[in-house]
Rosetta silent file (secondary structure, phi, psi, omega in degrees, C-alpha in Angstrom):
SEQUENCE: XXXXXXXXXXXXXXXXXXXXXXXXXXXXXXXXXXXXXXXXXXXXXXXXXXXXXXXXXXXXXXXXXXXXXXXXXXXXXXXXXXXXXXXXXXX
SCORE:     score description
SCORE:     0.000 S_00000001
   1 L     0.000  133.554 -179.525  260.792  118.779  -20.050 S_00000001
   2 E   -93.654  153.713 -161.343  260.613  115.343  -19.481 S_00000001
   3 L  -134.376  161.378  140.097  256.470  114.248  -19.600 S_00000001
   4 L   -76.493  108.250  171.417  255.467  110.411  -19.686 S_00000001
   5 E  -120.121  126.978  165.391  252.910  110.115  -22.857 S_00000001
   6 E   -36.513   75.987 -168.117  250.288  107.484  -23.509 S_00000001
   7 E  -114.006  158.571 -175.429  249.871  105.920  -27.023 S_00000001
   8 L   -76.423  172.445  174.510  247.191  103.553  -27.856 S_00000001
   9 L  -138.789  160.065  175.490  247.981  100.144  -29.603 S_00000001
  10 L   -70.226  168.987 -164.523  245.156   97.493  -32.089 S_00000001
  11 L  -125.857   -5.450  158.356  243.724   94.852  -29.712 S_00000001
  12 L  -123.879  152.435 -168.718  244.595   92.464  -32.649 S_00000001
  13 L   -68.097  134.642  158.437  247.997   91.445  -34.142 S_00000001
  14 E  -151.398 -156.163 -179.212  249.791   94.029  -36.374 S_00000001
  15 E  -161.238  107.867 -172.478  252.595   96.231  -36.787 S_00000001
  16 E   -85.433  120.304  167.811  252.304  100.019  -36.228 S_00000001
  17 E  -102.176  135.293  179.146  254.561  103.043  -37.165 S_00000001
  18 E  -128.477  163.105  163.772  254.476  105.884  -34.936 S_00000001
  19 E  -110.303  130.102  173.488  256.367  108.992  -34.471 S_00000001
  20 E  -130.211  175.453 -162.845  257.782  109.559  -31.054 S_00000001
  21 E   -93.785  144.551  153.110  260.173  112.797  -30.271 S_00000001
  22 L    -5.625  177.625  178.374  264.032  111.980  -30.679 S_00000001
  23 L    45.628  -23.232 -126.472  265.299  110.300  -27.052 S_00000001
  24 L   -63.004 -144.481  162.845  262.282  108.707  -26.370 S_00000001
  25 L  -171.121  104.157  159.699  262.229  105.271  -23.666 S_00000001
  26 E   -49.229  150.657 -172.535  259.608  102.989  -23.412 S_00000001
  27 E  -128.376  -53.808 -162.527  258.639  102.076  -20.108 S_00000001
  28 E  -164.781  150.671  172.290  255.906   99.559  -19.660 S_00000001
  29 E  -123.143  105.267 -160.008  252.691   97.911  -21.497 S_00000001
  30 E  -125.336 -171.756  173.983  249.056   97.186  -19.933 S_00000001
  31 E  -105.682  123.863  166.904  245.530   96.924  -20.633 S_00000001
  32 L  -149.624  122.801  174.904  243.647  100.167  -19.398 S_00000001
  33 L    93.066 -138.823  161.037  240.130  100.015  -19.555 S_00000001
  34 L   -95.018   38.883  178.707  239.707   97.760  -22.777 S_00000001
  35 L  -142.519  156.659 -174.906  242.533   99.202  -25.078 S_00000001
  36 E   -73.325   61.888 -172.200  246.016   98.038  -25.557 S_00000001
  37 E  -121.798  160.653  168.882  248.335  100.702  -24.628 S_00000001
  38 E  -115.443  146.963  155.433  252.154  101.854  -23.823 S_00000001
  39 E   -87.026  127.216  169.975  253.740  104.657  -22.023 S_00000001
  40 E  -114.527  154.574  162.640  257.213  106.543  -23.134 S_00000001
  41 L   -79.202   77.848  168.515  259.335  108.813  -20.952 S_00000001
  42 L   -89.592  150.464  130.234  260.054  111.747  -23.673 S_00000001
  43 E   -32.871  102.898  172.683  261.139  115.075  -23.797 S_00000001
  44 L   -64.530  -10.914  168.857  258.302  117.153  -24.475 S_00000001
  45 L  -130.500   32.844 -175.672  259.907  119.940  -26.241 S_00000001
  46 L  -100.471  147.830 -164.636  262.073  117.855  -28.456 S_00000001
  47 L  -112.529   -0.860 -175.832  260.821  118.613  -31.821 S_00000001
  48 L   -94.831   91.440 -178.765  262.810  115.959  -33.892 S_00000001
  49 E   -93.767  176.480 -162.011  260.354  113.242  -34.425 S_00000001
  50 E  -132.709  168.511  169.915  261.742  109.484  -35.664 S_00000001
  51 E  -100.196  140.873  170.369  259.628  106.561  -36.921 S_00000001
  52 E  -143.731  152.625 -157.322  259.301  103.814  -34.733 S_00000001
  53 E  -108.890  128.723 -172.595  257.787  100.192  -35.418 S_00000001
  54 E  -127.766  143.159  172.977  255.725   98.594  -32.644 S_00000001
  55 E  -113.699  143.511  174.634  254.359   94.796  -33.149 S_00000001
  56 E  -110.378  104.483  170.497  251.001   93.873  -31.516 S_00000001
  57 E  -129.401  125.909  172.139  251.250   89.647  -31.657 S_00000001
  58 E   -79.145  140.513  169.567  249.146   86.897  -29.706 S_00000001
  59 L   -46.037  136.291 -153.628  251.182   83.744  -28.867 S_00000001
  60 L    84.447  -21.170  157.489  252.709   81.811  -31.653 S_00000001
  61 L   -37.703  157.938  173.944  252.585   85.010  -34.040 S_00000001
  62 L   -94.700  121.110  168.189  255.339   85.104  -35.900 S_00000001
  63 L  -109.664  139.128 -104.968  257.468   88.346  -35.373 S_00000001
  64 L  -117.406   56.910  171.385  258.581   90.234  -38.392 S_00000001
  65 L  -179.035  139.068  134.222  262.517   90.996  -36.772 S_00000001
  66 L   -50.751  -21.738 -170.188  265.277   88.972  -35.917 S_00000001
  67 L  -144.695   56.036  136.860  266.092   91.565  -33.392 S_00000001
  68 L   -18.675  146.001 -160.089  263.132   92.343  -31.897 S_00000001
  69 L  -128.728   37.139 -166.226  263.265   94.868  -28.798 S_00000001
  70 L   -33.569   98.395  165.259  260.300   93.042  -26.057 S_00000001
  71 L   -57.015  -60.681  177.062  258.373   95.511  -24.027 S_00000001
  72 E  -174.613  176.902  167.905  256.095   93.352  -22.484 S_00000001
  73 E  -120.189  149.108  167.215  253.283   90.647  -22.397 S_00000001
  74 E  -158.737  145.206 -164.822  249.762   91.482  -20.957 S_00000001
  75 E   -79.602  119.735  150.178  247.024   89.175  -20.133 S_00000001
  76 E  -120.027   89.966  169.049  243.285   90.186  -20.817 S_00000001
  77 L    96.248 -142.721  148.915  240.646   87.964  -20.618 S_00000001
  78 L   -59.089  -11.601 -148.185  241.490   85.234  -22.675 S_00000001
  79 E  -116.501  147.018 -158.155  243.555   86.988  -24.962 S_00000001
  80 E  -151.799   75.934 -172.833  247.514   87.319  -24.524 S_00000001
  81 E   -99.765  136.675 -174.666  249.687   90.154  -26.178 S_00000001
  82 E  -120.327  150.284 -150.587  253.490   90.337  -26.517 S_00000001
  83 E  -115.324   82.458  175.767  254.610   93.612  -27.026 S_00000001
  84 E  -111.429  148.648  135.126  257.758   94.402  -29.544 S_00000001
  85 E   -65.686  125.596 -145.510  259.744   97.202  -30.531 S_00000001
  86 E  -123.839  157.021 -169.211  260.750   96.386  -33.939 S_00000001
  87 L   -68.596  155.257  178.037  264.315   97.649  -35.574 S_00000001
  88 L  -112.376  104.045 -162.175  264.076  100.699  -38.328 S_00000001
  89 L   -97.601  130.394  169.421  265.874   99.236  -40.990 S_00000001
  90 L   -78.453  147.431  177.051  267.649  101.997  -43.538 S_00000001
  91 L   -55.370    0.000    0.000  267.347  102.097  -47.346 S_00000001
């Protein structure tokens, strides 16, 4: 079934591995409430999960791919986060 799921993100720059289910899609990246977060479309009964690399960077970070995948930028405050999907590089 496909469900739309929530995951949280740091509120400072880093670079996170998650598991999301096989298929997955990113859709879009805000501020709600005072945390950082994104929404995927997935399939909720796919049981094959993959790693995937998300960068949290304020402008002028450097980001740690050539081939970066941009989700989004979102404004808070003062504070200004760009959003990447980052490539899964094999051994």
């Amino acid at each position: 079934m496909k469900t739309v799921y929530k995951y949280k993100l740091p509120t400072t720059p880093a670079v996170v591995k998650l598991n999301l289910p096989f298929g997955y899609r990113i859709l879009t990246t805000a501020m709600q409430g005072d945390e950082l977060v994104f929404w995927c479309l997935v399939d909720s009964d796919e049981k094959v999960m993959i790693e995937v690399i998300v960068q949290v960077a304020y402008t002028g970070d450097e980001i740690q791919s050539s081939t970066p995948h941009y989700i989004g930028t979102v404004q808070y405050n003062e504070l200004v986060y760009h959003v990447f999907e980052l490539p899964v590089l094999p051994f």
